[in-house]
VMD Tcl script that draws the C-alpha trace (Angstrom):
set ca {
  {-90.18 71.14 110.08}
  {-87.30 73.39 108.80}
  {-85.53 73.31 105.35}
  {-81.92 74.62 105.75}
  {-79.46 74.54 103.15}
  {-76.38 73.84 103.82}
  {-74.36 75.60 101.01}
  {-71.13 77.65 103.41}
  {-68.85 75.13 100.91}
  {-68.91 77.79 97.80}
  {-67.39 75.18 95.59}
  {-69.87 72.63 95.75}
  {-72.95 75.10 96.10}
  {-74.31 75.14 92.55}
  {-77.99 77.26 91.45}
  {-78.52 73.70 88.97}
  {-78.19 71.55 92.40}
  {-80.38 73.72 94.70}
  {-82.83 73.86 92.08}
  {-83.09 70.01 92.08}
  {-83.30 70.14 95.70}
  {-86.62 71.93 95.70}
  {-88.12 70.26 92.19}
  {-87.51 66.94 94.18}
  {-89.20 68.03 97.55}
  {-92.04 69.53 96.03}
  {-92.82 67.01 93.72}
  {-93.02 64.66 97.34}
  {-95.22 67.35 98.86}
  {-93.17 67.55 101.58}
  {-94.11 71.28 102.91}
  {-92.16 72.97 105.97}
  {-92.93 75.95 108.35}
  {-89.38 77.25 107.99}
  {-86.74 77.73 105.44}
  {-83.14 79.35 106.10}
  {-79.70 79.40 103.59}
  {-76.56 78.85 106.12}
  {-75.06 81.33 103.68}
  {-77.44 84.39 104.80}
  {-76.71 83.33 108.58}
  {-72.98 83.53 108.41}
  {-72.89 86.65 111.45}
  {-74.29 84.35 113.57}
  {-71.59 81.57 112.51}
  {-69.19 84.00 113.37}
  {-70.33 85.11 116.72}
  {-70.13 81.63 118.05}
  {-66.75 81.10 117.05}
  {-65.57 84.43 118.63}
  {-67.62 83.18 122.06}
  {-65.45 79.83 122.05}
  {-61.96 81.61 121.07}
  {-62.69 84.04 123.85}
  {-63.18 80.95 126.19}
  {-59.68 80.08 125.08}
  {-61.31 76.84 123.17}
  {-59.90 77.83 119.81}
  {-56.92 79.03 118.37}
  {-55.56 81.00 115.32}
  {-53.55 78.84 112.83}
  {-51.39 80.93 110.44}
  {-50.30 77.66 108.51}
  {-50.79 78.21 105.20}
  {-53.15 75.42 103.93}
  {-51.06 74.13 100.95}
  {-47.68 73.04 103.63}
  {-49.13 70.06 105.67}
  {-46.95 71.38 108.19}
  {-48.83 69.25 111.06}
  {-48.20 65.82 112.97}
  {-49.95 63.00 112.52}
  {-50.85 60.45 115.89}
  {-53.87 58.09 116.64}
  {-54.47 54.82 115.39}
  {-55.68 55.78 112.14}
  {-52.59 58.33 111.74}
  {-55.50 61.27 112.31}
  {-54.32 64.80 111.74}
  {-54.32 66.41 115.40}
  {-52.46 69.56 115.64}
  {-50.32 71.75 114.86}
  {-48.03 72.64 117.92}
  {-46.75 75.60 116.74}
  {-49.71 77.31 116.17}
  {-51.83 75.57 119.26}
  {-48.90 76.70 121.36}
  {-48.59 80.35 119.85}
  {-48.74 83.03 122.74}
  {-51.69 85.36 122.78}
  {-49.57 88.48 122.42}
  {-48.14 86.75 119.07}
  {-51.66 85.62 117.58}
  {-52.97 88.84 117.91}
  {-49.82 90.81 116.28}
  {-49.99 88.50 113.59}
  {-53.81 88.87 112.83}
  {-53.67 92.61 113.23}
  {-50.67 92.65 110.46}
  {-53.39 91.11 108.55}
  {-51.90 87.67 107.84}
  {-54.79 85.05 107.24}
  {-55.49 82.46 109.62}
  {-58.05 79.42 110.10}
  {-59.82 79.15 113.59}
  {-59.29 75.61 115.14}
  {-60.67 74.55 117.71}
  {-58.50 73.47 120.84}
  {-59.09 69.44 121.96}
  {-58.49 69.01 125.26}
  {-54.99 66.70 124.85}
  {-54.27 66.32 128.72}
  {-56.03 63.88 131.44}
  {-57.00 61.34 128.92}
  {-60.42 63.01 128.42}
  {-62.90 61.21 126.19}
  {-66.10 62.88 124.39}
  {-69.04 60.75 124.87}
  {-72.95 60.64 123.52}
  {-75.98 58.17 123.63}
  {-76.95 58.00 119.28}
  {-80.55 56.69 119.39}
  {-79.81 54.28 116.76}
  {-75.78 53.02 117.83}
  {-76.16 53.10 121.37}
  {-73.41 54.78 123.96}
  {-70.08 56.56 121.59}
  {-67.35 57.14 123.38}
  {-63.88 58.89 122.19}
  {-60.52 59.74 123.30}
  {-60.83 63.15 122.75}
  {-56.77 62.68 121.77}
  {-57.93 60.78 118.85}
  {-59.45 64.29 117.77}
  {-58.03 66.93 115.76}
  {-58.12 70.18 116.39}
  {-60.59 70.72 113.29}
  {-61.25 73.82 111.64}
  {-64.23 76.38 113.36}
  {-63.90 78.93 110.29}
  {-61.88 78.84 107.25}
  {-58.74 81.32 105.92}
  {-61.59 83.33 103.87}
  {-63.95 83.67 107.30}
  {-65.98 81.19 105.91}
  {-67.58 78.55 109.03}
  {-66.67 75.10 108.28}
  {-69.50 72.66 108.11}
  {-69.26 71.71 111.93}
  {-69.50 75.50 113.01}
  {-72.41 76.21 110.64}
  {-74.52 73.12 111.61}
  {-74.08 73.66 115.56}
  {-74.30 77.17 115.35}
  {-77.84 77.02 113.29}
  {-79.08 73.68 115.49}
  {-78.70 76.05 118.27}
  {-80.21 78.54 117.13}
  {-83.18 76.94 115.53}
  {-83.54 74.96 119.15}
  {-83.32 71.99 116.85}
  {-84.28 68.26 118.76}
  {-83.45 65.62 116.63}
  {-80.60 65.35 114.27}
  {-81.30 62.53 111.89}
  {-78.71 62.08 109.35}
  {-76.68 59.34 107.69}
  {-74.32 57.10 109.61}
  {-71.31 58.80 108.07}
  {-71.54 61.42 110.40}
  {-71.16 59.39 113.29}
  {-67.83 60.52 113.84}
  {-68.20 64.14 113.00}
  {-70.76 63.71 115.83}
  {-67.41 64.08 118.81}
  {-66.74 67.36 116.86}
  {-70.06 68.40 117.58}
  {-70.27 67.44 120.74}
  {-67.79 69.99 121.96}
  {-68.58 72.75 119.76}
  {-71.93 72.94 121.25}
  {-70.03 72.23 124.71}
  {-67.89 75.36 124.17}
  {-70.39 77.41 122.92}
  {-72.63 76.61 126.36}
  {-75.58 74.76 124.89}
  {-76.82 71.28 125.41}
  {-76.61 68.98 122.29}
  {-79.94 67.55 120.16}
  {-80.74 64.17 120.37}
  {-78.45 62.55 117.37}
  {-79.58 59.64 115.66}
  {-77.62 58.38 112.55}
  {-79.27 55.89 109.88}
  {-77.99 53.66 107.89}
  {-76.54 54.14 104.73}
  {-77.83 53.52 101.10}
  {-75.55 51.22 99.03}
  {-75.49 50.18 95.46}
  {-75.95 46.28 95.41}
  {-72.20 45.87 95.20}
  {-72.05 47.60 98.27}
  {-70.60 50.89 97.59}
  {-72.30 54.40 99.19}
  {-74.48 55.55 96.52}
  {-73.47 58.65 95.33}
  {-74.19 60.96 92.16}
  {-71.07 60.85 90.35}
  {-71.06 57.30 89.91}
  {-74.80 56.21 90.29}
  {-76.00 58.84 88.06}
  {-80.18 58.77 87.80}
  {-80.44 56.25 90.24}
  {-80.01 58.69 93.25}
  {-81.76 61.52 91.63}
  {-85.88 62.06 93.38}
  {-86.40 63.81 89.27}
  {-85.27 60.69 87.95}
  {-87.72 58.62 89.89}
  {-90.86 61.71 89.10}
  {-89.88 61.60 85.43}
  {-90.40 57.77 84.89}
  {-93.77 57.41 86.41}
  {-93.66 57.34 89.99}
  {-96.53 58.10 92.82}
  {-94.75 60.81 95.24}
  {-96.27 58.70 98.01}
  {-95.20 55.44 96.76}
  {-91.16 56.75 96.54}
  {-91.56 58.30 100.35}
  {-93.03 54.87 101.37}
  {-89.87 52.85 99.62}
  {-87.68 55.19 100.84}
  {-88.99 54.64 104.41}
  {-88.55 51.16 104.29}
  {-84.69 51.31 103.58}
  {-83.16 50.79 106.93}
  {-86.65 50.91 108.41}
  {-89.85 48.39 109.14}
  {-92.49 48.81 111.28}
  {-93.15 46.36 114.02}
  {-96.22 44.57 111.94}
  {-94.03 44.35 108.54}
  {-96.30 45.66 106.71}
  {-95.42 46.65 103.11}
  {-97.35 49.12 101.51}
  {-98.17 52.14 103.48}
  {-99.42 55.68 103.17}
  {-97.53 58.64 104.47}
  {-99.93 58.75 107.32}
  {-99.87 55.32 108.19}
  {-95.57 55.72 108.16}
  {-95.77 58.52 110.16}
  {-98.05 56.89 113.12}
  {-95.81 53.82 113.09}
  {-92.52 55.33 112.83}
  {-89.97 55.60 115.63}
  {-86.17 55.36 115.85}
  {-86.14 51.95 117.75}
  {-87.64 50.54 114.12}
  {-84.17 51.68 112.31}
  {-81.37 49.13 111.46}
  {-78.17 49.09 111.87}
  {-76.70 47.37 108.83}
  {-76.62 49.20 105.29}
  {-79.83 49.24 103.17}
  {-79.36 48.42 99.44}
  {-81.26 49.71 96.71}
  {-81.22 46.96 94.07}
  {-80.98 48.28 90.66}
  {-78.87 46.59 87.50}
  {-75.54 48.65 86.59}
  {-75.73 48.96 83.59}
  {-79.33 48.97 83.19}
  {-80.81 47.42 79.58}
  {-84.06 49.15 80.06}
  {-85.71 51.79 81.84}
  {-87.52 49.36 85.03}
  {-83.72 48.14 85.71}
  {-82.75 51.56 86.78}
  {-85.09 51.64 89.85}
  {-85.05 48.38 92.72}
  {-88.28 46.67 91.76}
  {-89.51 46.76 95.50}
  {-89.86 50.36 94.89}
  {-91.41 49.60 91.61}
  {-93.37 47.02 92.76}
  {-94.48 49.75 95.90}
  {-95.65 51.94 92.88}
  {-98.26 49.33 91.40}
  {-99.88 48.92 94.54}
  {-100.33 52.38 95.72}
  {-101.20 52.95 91.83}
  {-104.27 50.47 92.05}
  {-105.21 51.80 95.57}
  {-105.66 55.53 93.68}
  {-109.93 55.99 93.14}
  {-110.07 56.08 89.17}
  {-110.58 60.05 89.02}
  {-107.04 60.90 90.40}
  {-104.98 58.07 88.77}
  {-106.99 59.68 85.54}
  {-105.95 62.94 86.67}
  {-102.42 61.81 87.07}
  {-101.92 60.19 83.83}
  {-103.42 62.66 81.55}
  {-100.56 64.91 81.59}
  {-98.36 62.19 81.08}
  {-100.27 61.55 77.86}
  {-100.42 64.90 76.75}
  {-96.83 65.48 77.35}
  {-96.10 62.56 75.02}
  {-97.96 64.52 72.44}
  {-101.68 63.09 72.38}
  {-105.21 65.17 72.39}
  {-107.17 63.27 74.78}
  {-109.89 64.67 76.76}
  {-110.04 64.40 80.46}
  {-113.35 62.65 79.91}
  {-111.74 59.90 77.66}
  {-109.29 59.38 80.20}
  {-111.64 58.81 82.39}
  {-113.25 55.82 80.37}
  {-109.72 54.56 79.74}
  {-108.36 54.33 83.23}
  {-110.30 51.31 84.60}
  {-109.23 49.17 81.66}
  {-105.58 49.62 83.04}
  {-105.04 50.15 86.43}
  {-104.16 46.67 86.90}
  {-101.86 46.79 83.78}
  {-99.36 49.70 84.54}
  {-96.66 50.05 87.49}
  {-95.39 53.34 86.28}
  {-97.50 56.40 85.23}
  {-95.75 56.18 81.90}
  {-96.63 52.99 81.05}
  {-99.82 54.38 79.86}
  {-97.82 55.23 76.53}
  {-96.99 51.83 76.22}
  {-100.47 50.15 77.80}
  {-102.91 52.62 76.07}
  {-101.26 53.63 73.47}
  {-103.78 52.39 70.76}
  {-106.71 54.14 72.38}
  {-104.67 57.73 71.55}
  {-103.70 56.87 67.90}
  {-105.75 57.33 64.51}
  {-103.82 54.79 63.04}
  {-102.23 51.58 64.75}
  {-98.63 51.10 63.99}
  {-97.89 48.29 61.70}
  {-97.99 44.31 63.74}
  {-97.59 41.13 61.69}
  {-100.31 39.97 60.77}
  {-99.56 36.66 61.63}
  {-100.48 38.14 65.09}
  {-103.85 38.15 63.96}
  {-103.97 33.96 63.47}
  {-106.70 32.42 66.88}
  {-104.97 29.89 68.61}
  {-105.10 26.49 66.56}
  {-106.08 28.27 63.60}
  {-104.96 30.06 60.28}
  {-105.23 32.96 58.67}
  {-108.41 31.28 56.92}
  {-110.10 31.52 60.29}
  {-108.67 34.96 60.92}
  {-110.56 36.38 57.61}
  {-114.11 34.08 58.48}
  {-113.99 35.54 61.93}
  {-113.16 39.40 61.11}
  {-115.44 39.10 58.74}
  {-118.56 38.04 60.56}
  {-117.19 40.67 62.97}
  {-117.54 43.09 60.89}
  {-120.78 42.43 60.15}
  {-122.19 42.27 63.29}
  {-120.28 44.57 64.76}
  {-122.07 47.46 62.29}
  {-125.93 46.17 63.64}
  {-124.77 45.96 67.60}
  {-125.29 48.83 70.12}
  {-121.78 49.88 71.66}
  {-122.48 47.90 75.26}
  {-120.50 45.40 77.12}
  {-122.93 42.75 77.27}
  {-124.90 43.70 73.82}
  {-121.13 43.16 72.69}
  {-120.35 39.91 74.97}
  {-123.82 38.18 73.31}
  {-123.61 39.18 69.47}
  {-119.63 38.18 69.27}
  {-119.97 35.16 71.59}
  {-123.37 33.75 69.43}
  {-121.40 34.47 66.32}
  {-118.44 32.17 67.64}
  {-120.90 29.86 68.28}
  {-122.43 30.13 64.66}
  {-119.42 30.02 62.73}
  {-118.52 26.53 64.94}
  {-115.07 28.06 66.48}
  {-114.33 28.64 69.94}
  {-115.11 32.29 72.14}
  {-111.06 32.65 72.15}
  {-110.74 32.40 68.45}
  {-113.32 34.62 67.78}
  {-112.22 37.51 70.02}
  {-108.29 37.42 69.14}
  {-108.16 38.71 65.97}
  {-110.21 40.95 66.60}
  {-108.37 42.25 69.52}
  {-105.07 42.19 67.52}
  {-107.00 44.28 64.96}
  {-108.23 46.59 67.46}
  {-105.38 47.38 69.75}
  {-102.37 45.89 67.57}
  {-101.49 43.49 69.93}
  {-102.38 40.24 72.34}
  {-102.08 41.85 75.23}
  {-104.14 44.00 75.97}
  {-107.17 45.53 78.40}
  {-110.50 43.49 78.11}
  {-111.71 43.36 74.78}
  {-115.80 44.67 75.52}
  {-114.52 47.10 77.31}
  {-112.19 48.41 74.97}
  {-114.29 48.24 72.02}
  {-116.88 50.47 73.97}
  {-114.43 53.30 74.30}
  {-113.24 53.10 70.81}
  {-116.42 53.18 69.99}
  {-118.30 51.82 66.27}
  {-116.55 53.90 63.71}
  {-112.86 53.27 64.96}
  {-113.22 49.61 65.88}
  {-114.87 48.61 62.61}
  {-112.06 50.58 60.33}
  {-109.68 48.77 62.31}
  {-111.24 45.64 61.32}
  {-111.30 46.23 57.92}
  {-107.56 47.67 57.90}
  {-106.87 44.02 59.70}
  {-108.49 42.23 56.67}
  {-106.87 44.05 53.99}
  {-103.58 42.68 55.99}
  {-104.63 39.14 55.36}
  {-103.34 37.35 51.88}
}
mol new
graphics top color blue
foreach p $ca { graphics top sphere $p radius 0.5 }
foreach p [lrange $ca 0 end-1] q [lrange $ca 1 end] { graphics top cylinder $p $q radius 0.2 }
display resetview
């Protein structure tokens, strides 16, 4: 696998853009055996252009670029040529680059015989077209700079590249291609185009509009498994032959194959604008990340959410973490939503809750007090256990005559703050006796 960086357009080559490049590849683990900058190869960009003008398959065009001094032809009114320059003599070309007047190379399309450029795409089937439909596009720029098409077939030639995989925008830059690598005497890689990502009102996804949404950091920073975003990503445009769903990066890579790819547009379903955080991503990829999140053994998901834990701010052991990542694997989707799932096991002190919260179904706050109360109690005498915990609390429902769900509510809310939240014996053991009983008595000082 080779990394190459396509970055001959000076403009849009930024340090902040190839710098999110590599955070986002790295963070998917994605390693490669090869790494080039098109920038540092620009001699050999340069010698392939001077082996197809010496072929006579280019020309010099002296046009300056500001005069749209060019005719227009083709169906879709495509720029073609310039005939003054295409037709310039040899003798004349020459003078006029000696004399140090700048020029772009183009490259000459054959115009005569009704020639058509043809190639089999792996995903579109047979392309065929009349090469007069073609303009004579740009090999290297006023400046000597290559032009995207020169760079690409110049470094896929070089790198003996096999496949070009790339999105289905390029299927007509593909022609250009074709003939560069033509002129240049080399046999083209097998192209295969895929389809593109679209927002769900069926626009092309792109940064300037879509903002986080097509950003791999984006997807890291919220919580994400690398795995899990490679196997969503896989699936746009993609499904194996069995359908299945959730897959690991092994598994994807023995099913894949090119046959598998669709034709139509894949959308990535997110709300625009989002109202919360989960809106920004589709929630197949979200729902992708739950699944491979429960399929992680308990020591790596605990390995991978303590630093999202400390990063929030909290001094929690990897030990603790440890104890506290059973209760919520089946709770959390993202990696973050340990701050929002665990949160009480990290704090001293609970934020404030109403303590209304703290009423059992069919009760009041009467039966809130008896219970916490008689929890409290008991609570001090019991050893720390889950079932020395399930048999004191569930005989003391029993002997203050109200049911096991009104006895273990409130003193859940006065544990964890809340409802909803991880099993209560469980929870209670890795608080442990001192926190869980001051919470109970900071419950019952809430209570009129």
């Amino acid at each position: 696998m080779i990394l190459r960086l396509d970055d001959t357009d000076v403009e849009r080559n930024t340090q902040a853009s190839v710098d999110s490049i590599f955070d986002g590849l790295k963070w998917l683990n994605l390693g490669w055996d090869e790494e080039y900058k098109q920038s540092e190869r620009l001699e050999l960009h340069q010698k392939m252009a001077r082996t197809i003008f010496e072929k006579g398959l280019a020309y010099r065009d002296f046009t300056p670029a500001h005069t749209g001094d060019t005719e227009k032809s083709g169906a879709q009114g495509t720029w073609l040529f310039n005939p003054g320059a295409r037709e310039m003599s040899s003798a004349e070309s020459d003078r006029r680059a000696a004399a140090g007047e700048p020029f772009a190379l183009r490259f000459r399309v054959p115009r005569e015989g009704g020639e058509s450029v043809r190639f089999t795409d792996a995903v579109y089937g047979e392309q065929i077209k009349l090469a007069a439909d073609i303009e004579d596009f740009a090999l290297l720029r006023s400046d000597g700079m290559p032009t995207y098409h020169l760079a690409s077939c110049a470094d896929d030639a070089d790198l003996k590249i096999s496949h070009i995989i790339r999105g289905q925008d390029h299927l007509t830059n593909t022609y250009k291609h074709v003939l560069i690598f033509g002129a240049a005497g080399f046999t083209p890689p097998q192209f295969a185009h895929l389809p593109l990502l679209v927002a769900p009102d069926g626009t092309k996804l792109s940064k300037r509009r879509h903002g986080p949404v097509v950003s791999v950091t984006t997807y890291r920073d919220a919580g994400f498994l690398s795995e899990a975003f490679i196997n969503f990503v896989c699936l746009l445009g993609w499904s194996p032959k069995n359908d299945r769903e959730n897959m690991s990066l092994q598994e994807l890579t023995d099913a894949f194959s090119l046959e598998g790819i669709n034709r139509s547009n894949a959308v990535v379903n997110f709300k625009e604008p989002a109202t919360s955080p989960e809106e920004t991503f589709d929630p197949k990829a979200v729902w992708l990340n739950a699944e491979h999140i429960r399929g992680l053994p308990v020591e790596e998901l605990s390995g991978r959410l303590l630093p999202v834990v400390r990063a929030a701010g909290f001094k929690l052991t990897p030990e603790k973490m440890m104890r506290i990542t059973p209760l919520i694997r089946e709770r959390i989707k993202l990696l973050r939503d340990v701050l929002t799932t665990a949160d009480f096991f990290f704090v001293d002190q609970l934020p404030p809750y109403d303590p209304a919260e703290l009423i059992p179904q069919k009760g009041d706050l009467a039966m809130a007090r008896r219970v916490l109360e008689k929890a409290r109690e008991v609570l001090a005498n019991v050893e720390f256990k889950h079932d020395p915990l399930d048999q004191a609390l569930r005989a003391s429902a029993q002997e203050l005559g109200v049911k096991a769900g009104q006895m273990f509510q409130p003193i859940r809310v006065a544990v964890c703050g809340r409802k909803n939240a991880p099993p209560l014996f469980e929870t209670l053991e890795v608080l442990g006796k001192e926190a869980t009983i001051a919470r109970v008595e900071q419950a019952l000082q809430k209570i009129p």
